[in-house]
C-alpha positions in Angstrom: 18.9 -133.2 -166.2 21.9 -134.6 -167.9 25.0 -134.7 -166.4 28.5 -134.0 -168.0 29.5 -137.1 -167.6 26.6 -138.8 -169.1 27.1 -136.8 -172.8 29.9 -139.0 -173.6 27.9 -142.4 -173.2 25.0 -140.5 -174.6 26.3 -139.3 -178.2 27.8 -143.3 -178.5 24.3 -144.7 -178.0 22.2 -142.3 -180.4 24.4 -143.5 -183.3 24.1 -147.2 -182.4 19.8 -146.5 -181.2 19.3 -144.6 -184.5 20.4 -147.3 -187.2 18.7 -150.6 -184.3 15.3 -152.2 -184.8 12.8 -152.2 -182.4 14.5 -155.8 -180.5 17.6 -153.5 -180.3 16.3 -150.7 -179.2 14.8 -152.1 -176.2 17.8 -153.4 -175.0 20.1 -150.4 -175.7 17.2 -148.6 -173.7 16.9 -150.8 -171.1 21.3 -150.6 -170.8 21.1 -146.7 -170.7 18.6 -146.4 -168.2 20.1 -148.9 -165.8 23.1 -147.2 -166.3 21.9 -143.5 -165.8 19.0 -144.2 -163.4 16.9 -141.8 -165.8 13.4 -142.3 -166.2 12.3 -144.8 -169.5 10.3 -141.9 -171.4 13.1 -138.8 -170.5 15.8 -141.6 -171.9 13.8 -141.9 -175.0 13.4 -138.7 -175.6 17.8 -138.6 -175.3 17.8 -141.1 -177.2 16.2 -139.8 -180.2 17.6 -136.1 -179.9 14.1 -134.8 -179.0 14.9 -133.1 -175.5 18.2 -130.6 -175.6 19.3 -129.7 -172.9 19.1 -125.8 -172.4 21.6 -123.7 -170.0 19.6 -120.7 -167.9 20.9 -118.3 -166.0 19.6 -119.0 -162.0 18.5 -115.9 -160.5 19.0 -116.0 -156.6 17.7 -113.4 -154.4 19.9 -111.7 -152.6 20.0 -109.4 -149.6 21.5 -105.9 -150.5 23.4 -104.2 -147.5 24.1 -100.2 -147.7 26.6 -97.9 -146.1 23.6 -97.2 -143.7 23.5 -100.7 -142.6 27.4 -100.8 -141.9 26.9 -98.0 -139.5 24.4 -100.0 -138.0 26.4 -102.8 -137.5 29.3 -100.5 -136.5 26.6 -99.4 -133.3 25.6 -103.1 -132.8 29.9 -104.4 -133.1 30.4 -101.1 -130.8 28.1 -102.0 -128.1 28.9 -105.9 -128.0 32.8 -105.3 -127.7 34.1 -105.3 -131.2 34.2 -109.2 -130.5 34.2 -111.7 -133.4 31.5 -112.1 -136.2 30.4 -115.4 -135.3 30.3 -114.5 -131.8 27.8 -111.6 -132.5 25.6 -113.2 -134.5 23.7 -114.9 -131.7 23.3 -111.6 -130.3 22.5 -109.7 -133.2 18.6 -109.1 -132.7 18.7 -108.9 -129.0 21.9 -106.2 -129.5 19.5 -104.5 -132.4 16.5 -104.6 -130.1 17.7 -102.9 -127.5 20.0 -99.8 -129.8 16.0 -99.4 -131.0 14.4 -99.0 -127.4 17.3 -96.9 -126.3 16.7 -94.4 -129.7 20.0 -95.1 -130.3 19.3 -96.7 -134.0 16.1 -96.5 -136.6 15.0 -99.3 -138.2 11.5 -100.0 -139.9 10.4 -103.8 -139.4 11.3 -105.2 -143.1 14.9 -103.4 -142.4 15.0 -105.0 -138.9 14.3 -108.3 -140.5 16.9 -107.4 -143.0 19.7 -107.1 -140.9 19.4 -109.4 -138.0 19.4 -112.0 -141.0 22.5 -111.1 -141.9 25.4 -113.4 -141.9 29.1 -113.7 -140.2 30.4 -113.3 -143.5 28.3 -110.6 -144.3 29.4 -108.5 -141.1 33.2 -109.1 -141.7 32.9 -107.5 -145.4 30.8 -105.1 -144.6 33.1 -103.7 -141.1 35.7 -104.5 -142.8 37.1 -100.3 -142.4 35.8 -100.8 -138.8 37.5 -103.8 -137.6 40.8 -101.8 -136.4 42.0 -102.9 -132.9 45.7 -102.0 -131.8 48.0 -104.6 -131.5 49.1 -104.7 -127.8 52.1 -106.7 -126.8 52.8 -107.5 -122.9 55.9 -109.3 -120.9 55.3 -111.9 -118.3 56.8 -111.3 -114.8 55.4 -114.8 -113.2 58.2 -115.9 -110.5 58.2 -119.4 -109.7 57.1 -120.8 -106.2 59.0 -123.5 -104.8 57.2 -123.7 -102.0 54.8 -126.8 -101.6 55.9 -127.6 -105.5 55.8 -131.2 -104.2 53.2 -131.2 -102.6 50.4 -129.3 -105.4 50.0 -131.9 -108.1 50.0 -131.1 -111.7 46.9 -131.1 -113.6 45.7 -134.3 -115.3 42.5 -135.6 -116.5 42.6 -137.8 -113.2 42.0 -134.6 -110.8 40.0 -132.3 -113.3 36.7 -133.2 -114.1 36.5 -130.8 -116.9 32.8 -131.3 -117.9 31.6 -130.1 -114.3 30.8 -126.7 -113.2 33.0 -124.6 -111.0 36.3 -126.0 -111.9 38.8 -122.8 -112.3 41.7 -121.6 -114.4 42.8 -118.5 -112.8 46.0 -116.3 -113.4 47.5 -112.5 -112.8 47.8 -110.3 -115.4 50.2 -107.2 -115.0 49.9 -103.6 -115.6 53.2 -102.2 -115.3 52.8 -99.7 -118.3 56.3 -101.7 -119.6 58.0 -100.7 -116.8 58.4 -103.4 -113.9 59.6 -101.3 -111.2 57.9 -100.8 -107.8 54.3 -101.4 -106.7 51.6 -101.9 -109.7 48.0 -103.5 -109.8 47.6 -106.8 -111.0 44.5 -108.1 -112.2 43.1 -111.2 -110.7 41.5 -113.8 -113.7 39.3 -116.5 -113.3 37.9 -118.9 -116.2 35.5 -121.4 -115.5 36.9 -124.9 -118.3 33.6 -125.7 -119.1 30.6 -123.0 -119.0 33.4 -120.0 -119.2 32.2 -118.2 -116.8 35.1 -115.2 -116.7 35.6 -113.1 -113.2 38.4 -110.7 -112.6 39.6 -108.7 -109.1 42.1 -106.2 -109.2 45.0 -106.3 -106.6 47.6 -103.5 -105.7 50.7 -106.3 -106.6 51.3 -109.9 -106.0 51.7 -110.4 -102.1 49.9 -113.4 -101.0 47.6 -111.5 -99.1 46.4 -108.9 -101.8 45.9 -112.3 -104.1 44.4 -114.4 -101.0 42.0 -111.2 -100.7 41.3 -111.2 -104.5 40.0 -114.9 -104.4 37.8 -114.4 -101.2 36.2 -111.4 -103.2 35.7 -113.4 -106.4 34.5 -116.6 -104.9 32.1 -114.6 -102.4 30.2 -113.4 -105.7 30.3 -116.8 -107.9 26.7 -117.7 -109.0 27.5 -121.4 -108.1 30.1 -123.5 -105.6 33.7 -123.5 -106.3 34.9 -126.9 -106.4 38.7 -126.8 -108.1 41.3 -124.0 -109.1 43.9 -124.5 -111.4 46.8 -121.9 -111.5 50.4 -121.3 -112.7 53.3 -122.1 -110.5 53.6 -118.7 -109.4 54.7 -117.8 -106.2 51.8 -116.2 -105.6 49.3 -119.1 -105.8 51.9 -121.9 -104.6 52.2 -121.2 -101.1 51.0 -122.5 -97.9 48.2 -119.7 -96.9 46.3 -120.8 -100.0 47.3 -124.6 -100.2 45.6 -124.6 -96.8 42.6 -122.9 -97.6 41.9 -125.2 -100.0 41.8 -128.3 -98.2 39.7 -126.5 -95.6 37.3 -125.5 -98.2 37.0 -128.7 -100.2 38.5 -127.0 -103.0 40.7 -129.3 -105.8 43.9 -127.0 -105.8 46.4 -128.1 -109.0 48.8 -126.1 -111.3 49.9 -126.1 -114.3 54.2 -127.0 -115.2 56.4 -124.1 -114.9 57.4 -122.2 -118.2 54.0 -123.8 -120.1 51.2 -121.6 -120.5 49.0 -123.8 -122.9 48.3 -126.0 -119.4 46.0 -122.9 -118.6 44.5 -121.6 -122.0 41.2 -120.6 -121.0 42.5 -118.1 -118.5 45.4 -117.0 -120.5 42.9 -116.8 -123.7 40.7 -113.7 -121.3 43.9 -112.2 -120.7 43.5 -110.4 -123.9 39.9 -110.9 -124.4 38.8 -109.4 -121.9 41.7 -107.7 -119.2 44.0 -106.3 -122.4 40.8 -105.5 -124.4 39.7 -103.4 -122.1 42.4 -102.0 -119.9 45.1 -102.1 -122.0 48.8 -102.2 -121.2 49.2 -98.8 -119.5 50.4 -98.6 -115.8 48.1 -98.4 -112.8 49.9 -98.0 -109.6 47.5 -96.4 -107.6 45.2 -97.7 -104.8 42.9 -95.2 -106.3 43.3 -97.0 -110.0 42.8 -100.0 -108.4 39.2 -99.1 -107.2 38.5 -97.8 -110.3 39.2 -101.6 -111.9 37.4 -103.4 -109.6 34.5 -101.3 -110.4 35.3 -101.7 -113.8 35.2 -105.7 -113.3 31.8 -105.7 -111.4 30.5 -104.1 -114.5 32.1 -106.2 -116.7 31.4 -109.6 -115.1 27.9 -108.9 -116.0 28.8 -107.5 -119.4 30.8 -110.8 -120.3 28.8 -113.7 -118.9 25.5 -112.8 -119.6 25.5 -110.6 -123.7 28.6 -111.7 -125.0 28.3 -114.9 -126.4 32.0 -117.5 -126.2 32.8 -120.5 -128.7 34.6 -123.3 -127.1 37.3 -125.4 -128.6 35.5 -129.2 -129.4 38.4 -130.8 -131.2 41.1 -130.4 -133.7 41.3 -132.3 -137.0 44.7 -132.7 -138.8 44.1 -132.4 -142.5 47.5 -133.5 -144.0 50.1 -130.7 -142.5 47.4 -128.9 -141.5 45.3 -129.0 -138.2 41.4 -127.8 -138.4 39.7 -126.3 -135.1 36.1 -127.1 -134.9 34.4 -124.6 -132.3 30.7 -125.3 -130.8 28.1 -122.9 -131.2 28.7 -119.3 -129.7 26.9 -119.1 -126.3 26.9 -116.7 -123.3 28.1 -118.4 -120.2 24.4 -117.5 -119.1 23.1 -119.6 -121.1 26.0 -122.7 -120.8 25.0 -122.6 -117.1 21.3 -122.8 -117.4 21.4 -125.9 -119.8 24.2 -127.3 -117.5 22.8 -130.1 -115.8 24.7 -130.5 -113.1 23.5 -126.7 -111.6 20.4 -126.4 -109.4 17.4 -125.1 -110.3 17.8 -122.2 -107.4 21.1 -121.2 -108.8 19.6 -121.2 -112.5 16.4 -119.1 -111.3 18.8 -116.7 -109.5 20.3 -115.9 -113.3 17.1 -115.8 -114.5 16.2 -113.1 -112.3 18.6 -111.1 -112.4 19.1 -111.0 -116.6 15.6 -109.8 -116.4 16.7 -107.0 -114.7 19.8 -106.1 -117.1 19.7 -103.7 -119.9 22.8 -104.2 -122.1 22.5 -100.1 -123.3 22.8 -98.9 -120.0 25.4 -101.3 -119.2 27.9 -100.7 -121.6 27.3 -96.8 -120.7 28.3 -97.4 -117.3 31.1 -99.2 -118.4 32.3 -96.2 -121.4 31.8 -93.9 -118.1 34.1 -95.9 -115.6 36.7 -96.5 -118.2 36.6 -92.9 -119.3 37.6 -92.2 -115.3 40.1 -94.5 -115.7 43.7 -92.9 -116.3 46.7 -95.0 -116.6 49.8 -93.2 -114.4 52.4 -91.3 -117.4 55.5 -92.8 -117.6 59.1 -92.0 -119.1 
């Protein structure tokens, strides 16, 4: 087919080919189809005004989506967290599978086709009037330690080996309802850099021993060793009970500078993702609330790392003023782990195992029914 910019040089060489003899012709041929790369006998036919180009409309199929399949997608974004488009899509026919088993959705097989084909795109016009999430806003109450300061190094790349399972961002998030007065619970965060494995402990506040006690509990229940923790310079993680532990344990123990929460993104990214998402900001000042979280976490640490899928930040690009993320493929930390290679076999068939033995339905029920049991204190 002709391009644009070929009619130009075309219409020049018709007017000298028409009025050439046969010696001339050749070579004005043999010039245009050097120059275009067309084929001899389709550059003849140019040449002579034979062929004429003829503009058709392209009909492309297209997949037609229905109000029916938004509140399809609305049961599918309800049961996977209400988490990002490109982050579902992985789990779209495993999600759409199992609404069917339950009887929680109908589908015939050409519409189940239909739909599990659909696109990020697709799923952020179509929710569009579903996508409403409030907007929560928090304070941070993190005191800094003094203690051992010197003596806890800063994270560099030198310490960190970032591309190695079981290294740790971990953090406290507050739930003081707004009000930071008295005893509250504090939720204990942990991040792993480079599968993202997410784990979370609730404490009644920040003494060192309720936070000591919160990273026993967690690290008892890892799938795999801990080798490094990475925290703030909190008071509550730079002291001597834990600094000690540590070097008992074989455990890389660094923080991040004072004041500079980007040092710890991972962590502070499941803040919201996952602690504010699904708690909120009210107040819980209970030991009785407190129980209720951590069953709330034991549900959700299943929940997290093995149905919702995570895309991790590869590199950024600066495009003139501008800087481009580019994100790997959205994966469940399930799935990170078992193509890790640097995790045993036992430890991978151990996952294996127990995902068999998971149904996300049920638990995301059990999760609705915990946080339905879950009532922040009043305030004001």
């Amino acid at each position: 087919m002709i391009t644009k910019q070929d009619r130009g040089y075309l219409r020049f060489l018709r007017k000298r080919y028409k009025i050439a003899r046969k010696p001339e012709k050749i070579v004005i041929l043999d010039e245009f189809t050097k120059t275009s790369g067309y084929d001899r006998k389709y550059a003849i036919k140019l040449l002579l005004g034979i062929y004429q180009h003829q503009k058709k409309i392209i009909h492309r199929p297209h997949k037609i989506y229905t109000k029916e399949d938004a509140d399809i997608l609305g049961e599918v974004w309800k049961l996977l967290g209400w988490i990002a488009s490109k982050r579902i899509k992985p789990q779209l026919k495993l999600a759409a599978d199992e609404l069917i088993k339950a009887g929680r959705i109908t589908l015939s097989a050409d519409d189940r086709k239909r739909f599990i084909g659909m696109s990020p795109a697709t799923m952020d016009r179509l929710m569009k009037k579903y996508r409403k999430r409030p907007k929560l806003k928090g304070k941070s109450y993190t005191k800094p330690g003094t203690l051992l300061k010197s003596q806890i190094p800063i994270r560099t790349w030198d310490e960190w080996n970032e591309n190695k399972v079981g290294f740790f961002e971990i953090d406290l998030c507050g739930h003081d309802g707004g009000i930071a007065k008295g005893d509250f619970a504090w939720t204990l965060n942990w991040t792993d850099v480079k599968v993202q494995w997410t784990e979370q402990a609730a404490v009644f506040n920040k003494a060192q021993v309720h936070v000591f006690a919160g990273i026993e509990r967690i690290r008892a229940r890892l799938p795999y060793p801990l080798l490094g923790l990475d925290s703030d310079s909190g008071s509550e993680f730079i002291n001597a009970h834990l600094y000690r532990y540590c070097i008992q344990e074989h455990i890389t123990f660094t923080r991040g500078r004072a004041g500079r929460k980007n040092d710890n993104p991972y962590v502070e990214e499941k803040n919201d993702s996952i602690v504010r998402n699904w708690v909120g900001y009210g107040r819980f000042d209970t030991q009785a609330q407190v129980d209720t979280l951590n069953e709330l976490y034991e549900l959700l640490r299943l929940y997290t790392n093995f149905f919702l899928p995570v895309m991790k930040l590869k590199k950024k690009l600066r495009i003139g003023s501008k800087i481009k993320k580019i994100h790997d493929k959205a994966t469940t930390p399930y799935r990170r782990i078992l193509r890790a290679g640097d995790v045993s076999k036992k430890v991978k068939d151990k996952l294996r195992t127990q995902y068999k033995t998971l149904s996300l339905v049920d638990l995301k029920d059990q999760i609705n029914a915990v946080l339905r049991r879950l009532k922040p204190t009043k305030t004001g």
